[in-house]
C-alpha positions in Angstrom: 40.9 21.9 146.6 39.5 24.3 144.0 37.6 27.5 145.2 34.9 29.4 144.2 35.9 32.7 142.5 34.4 35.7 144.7 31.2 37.0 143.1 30.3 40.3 143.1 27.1 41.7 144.8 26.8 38.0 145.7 22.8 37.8 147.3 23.3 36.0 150.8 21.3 33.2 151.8 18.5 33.8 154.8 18.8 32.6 158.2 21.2 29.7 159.9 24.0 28.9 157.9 23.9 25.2 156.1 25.5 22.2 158.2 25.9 19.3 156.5 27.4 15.9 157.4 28.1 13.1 155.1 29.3 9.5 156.3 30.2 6.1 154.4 27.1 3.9 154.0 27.0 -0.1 153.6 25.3 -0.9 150.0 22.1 0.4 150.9 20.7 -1.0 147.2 19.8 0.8 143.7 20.0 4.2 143.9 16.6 5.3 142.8 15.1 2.9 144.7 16.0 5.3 147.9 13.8 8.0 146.3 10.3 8.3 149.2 7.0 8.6 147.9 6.4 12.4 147.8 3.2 14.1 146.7 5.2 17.4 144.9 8.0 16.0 142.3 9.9 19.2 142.7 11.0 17.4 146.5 13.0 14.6 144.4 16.4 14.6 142.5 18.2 12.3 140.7 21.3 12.3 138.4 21.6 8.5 138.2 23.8 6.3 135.1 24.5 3.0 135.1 23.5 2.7 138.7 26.2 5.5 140.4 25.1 9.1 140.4 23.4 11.0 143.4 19.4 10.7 144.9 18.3 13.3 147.4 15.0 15.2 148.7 13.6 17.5 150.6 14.3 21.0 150.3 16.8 22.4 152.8 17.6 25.7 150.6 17.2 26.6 147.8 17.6 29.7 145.1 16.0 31.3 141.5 16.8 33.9 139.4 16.1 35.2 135.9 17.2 37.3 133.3 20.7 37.4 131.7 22.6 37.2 134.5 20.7 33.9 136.2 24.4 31.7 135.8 25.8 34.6 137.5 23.3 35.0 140.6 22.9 31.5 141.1 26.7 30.7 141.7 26.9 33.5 143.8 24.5 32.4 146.2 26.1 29.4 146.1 29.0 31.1 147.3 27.9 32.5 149.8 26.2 29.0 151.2 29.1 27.3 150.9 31.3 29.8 152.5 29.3 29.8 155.5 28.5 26.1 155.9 29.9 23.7 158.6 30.7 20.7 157.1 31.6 16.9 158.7 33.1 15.2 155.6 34.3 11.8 156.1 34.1 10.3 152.1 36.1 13.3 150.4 34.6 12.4 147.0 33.2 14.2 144.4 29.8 14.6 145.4 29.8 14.6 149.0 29.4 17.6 151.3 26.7 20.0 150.3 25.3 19.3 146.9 23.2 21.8 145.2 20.9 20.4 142.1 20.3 22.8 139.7 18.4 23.3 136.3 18.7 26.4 134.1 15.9 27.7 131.7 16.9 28.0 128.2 16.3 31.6 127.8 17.1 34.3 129.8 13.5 35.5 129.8 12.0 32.7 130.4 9.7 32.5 134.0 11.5 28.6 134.5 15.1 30.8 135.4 17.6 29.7 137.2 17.1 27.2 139.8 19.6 25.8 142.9 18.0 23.8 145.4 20.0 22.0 148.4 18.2 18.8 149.3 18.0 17.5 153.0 19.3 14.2 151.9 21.7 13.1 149.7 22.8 9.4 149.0 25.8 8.6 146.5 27.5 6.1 145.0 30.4 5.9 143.2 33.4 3.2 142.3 31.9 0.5 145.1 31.5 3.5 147.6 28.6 4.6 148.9 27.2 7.6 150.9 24.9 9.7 152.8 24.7 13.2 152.8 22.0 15.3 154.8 21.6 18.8 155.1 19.7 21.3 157.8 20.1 24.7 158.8 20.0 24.3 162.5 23.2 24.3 164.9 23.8 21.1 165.3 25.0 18.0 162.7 22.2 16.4 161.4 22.0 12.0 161.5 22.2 11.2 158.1 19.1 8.4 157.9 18.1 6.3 154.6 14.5 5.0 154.9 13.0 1.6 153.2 11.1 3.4 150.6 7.9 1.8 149.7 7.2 0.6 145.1 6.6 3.6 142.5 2.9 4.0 141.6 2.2 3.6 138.2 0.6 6.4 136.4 -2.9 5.9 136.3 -5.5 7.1 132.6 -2.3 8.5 131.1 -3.4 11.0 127.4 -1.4 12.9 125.3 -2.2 16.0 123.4 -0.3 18.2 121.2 1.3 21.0 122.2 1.9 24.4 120.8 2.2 23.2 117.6 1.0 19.9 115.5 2.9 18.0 113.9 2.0 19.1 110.6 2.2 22.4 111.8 5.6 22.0 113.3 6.8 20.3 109.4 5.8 23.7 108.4 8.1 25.7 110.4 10.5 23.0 109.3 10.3 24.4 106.0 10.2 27.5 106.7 13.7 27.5 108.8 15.2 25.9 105.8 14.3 28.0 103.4 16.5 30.8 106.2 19.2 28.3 105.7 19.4 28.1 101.8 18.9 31.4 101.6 22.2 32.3 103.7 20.6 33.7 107.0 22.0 31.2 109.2 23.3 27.9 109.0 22.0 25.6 111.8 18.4 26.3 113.7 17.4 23.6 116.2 13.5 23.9 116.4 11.4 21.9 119.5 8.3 20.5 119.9 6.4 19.7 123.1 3.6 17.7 123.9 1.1 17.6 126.6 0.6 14.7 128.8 -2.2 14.4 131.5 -3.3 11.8 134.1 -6.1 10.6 136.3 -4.4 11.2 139.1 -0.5 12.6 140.3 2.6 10.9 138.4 5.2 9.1 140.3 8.6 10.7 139.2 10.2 7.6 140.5 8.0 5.7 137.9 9.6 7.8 135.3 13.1 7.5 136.6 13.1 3.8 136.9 11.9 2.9 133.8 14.4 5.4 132.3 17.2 3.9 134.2 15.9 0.6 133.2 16.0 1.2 129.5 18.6 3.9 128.8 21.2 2.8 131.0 24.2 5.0 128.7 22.3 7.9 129.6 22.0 10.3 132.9 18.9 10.0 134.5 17.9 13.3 136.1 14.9 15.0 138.2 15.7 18.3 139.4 13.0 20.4 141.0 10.1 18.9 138.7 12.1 18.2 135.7 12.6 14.5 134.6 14.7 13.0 132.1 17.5 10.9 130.9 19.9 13.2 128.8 22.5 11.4 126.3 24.5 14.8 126.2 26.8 15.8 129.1 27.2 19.3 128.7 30.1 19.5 130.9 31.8 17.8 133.6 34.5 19.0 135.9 36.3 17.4 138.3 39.9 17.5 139.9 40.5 20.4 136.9 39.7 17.8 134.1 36.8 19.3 131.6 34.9 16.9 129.4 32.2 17.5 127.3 29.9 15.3 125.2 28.3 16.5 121.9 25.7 14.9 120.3 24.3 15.9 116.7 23.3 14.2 113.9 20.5 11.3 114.7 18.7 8.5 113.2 16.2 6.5 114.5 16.9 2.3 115.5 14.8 -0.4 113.9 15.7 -3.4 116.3 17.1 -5.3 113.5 20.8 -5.5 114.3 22.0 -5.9 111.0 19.9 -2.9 109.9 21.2 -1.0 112.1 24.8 -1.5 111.7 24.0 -0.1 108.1 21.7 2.6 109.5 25.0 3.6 111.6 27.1 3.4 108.6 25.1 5.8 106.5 24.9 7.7 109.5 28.4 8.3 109.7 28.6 9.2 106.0 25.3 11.5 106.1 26.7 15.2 105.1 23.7 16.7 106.4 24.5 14.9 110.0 28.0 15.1 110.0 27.3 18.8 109.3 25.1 19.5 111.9 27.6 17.8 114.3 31.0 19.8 112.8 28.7 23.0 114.1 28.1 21.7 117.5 31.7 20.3 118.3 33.0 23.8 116.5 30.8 25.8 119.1 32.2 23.2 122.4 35.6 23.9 121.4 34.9 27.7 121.1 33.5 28.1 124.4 36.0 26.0 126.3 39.1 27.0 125.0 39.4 30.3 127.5 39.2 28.3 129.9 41.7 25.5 129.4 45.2 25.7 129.2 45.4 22.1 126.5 42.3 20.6 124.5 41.7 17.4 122.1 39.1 17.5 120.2 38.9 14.4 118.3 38.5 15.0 113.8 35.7 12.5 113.3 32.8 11.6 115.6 31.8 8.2 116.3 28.0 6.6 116.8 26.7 6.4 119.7 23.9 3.6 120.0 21.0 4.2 122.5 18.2 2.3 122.8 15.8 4.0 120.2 18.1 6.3 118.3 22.1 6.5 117.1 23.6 9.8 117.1 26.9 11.2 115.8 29.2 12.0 118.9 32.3 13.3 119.9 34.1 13.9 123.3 35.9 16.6 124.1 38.2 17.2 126.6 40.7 20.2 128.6 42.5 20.9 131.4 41.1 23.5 133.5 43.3 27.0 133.0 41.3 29.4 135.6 38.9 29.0 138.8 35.9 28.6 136.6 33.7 26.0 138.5 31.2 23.5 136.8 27.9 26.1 136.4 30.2 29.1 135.1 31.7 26.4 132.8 28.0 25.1 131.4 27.2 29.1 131.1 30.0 29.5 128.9 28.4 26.5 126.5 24.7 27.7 127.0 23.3 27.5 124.0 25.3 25.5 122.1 24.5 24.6 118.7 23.5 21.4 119.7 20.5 23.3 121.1 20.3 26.7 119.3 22.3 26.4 115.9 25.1 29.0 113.9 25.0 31.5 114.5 23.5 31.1 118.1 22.5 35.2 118.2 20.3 34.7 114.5 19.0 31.0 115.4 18.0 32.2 118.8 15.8 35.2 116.9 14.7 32.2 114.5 13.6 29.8 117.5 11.5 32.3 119.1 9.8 33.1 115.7 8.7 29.6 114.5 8.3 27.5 117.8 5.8 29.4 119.3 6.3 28.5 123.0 8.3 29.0 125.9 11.0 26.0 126.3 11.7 26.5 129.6 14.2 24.5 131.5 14.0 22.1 128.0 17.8 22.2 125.9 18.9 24.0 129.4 21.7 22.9 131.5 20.6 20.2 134.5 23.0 18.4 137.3 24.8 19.6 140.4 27.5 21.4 141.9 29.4 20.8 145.2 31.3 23.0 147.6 34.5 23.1 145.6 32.9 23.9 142.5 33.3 20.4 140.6 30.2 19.2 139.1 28.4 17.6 136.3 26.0 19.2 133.8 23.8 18.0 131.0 21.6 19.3 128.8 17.8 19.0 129.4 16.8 16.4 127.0 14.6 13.6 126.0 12.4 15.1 129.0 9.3 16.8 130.8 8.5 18.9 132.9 5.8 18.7 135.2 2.8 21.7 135.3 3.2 23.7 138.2 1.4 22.8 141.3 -0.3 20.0 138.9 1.2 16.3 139.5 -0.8 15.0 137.2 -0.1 16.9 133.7 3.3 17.6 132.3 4.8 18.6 129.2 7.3 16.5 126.6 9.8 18.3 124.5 11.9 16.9 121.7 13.9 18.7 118.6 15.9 18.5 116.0 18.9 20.6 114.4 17.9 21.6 111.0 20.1 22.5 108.1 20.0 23.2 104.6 19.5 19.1 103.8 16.9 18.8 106.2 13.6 17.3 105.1 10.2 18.2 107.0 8.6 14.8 107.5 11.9 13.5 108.5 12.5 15.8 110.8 8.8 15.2 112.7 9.6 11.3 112.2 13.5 12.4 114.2 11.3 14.0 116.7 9.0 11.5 117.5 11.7 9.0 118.2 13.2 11.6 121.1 9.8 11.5 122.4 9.7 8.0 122.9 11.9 7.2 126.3 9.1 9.8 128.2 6.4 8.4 126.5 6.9 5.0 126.8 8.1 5.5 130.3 4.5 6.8 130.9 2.8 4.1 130.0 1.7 0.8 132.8 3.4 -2.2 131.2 5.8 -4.2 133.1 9.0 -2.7 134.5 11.3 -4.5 132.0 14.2 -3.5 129.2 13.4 -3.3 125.4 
């Protein structure tokens, strides 16, 4: 069983240490469908595909920091949990025992930081199996229990607004970041939108998360501590001392016409501007991952990855662990890669702040778990929202777009408004049903 490395100045948790006992569970049904009604989203988690994954909620512990050194601080109180836990196992998979769900702001100075939170329950399922998990911090094992759960309420008088910037607006600092490019500054600059979304009264998470499920079934669909998604892009997985990574760059949007889009996936996979964008992204994977691995393949050519409302260009890369890196200091090592930030990250990063005008926060940030022996899965914040704080009922949509020296403005709104679709349409109060 792999370790966690000894932090330094590692910040202990409060009070009674965590006991956790997790036992086998009889098909208790979809996964999501376990998720309770809560009145805060930040109380429900979810890193569901394809029906396996792990639900939880409640808050039994739970951890920020900011600055620099969040990664850092965050595994280190996770350390220290972990280390002091008492644990009944009797599943011994990848997923079971404590869990910690965590999402990670973009920047290091953003106010989002660094987040860990240790649910009360945890259900999994995985390979047939199922389980429960559930976590307290009192002295004796707690009885793991899954309710009956009662429908998701659909959002009620759903509006959207823009956000920092219009689009038009936003086609403007399009411009402006390729004019950087041609002019030699940088090379790659991935530039975000957001836009805002308010309702007549609180939005079901579980709404959001089952109509994403429903409809983007290739994709991870995540909440983590008021942050809800379904991400095409695993940042990183680790388990047993396998790494695997997914990058995704290079996109264009689906018709619905089959035929079309075969042809759209062609030209696609011929596009030098996309297969540019994508050589920058896989280059930057590689980069960060090869300290840590003792082998890596990295495949020469990407192939297309169909989704529901968009194709990208995507590649899978893959390593054997070399060190006691665990999953989080693994995603840290990635964070930002040019899938998010661009070439070189140091100048794009500069770039981003300039012409975006906003904070992202946990947007294009690392989101998934962790367990006890440091195996985990993390993906990157995407094709998501994040609700306001301490306001159910309004939340914010991001989407962006990698932009190099072949980039055209309206193009690049039109890619951005299809990454907005799978939150937009999963706002909306039509029938619960596929496209």
């Amino acid at each position: 069983m792999t370790s966690l490395p000894t932090p330094q100045h590692a910040p202990r948790p409060h009070g009674s240490p965590v006991v956790a006992r997790t036992v086998a569970l009889h098909d208790p049904g979809l996964l999501l469908s376990l998720l309770p009604d809560r009145t805060d989203p930040t109380e429900l988690f979810s890193w569901v595909r394809r029906g396996e994954g792990l639900v939880g909620w409640g808050r039994a512990l739970e951890f920020t920091a900011h600055g620099p050194d969040r990664f850092e601080r965050a595994e280190a109180w996770w350390r220290d949990v972990v280390d002091g836990a008492v644990v009944r196992n009797e599943v011994s998979l990848p997923g079971t025992g404590p869990v910690a769900f965590g999402s990670i702001s973009y920047a290091a100075g953003s106010p989002a930081g660094a987040t860990l939170v240790v649910p009360e329950v945890v259900v999994g399922a995985r390979d047939g199996q199922w389980w429960v998990t559930t976590i307290g911090t009192g002295d004796e094992l707690p009885t793991p229990v899954v309710p009956r759960q009662s429908q998701p309420r659909e959002p009620e008088g759903v509006a959207f607004a823009d956000g920092a910037l219009a689009p038009a607006a936003w086609a403007g600092a399009v411009e402006r970041a390729v004019e950087r490019i041609t002019g030699g500054t940088l090379d790659k600059v991935v530039l975000a939108r957001d836009l805002r979304v308010s309702a007549e009264a609180p939005i079901d998470p579980r709404w959001l998360l089952t109509r994403l499920a429903e409809r983007y079934d290739t994709t991870w669909v995540f909440a983590v501590d008021g942050l809800v998604g379904a991400t095409p892009e695993m940042l990183v997985r680790l388990e047993k001392g396998l790494v695997t990574s997914r990058v995704l760059a290079g996109t264009i949007r689906r018709t619905g016409d089959d035929e079309h889009d075969l042809a759209l996936a062609a030209s696609l996979a011929r596009s030098s501007k996309d297969l540019e964008e994508h050589e920058y992204a896989v280059r930057s994977v590689a980069d960060a991952l090869r300290p840590h691995c003792s082998s890596m393949n990295v495949p020469e050519a990407p192939f297309v990855l169909h989704l529901s409302n968009v194709m990208h260009l995507a590649t899978d890369v893959a390593g054997v662990l070399a060190d006691r890196a665990t999953s989080l200091t693994l995603a840290a090592s990635l964070h930002p890669s040019a899938a998010v930030c661009g070439t070189p990250s140091a100048v794009a990063d500069d770039l981003i702040t300039e012409l975006e005008g906003m904070d992202r926060g946990r947007y294009a940030g690392p989101v998934g778990w962790m367990d006890s022996t440091g195996d985990g899965e993390w993906g990157i914040a995407l094709r998501c929202g994040a609700f306001e704080p301490d306001d159910a009922s309004a939340m914010r949509l991001f989407a962006g777009c990698g932009i190099v020296a072949g980039s055209d403005p309206d193009s690049e709104v039109a890619e951005s408004d299809a990454k907005l679709v799978p939150m937009r349409d999963a706002l909306t109060t039509d029938s619960l049903t596929a496209d």
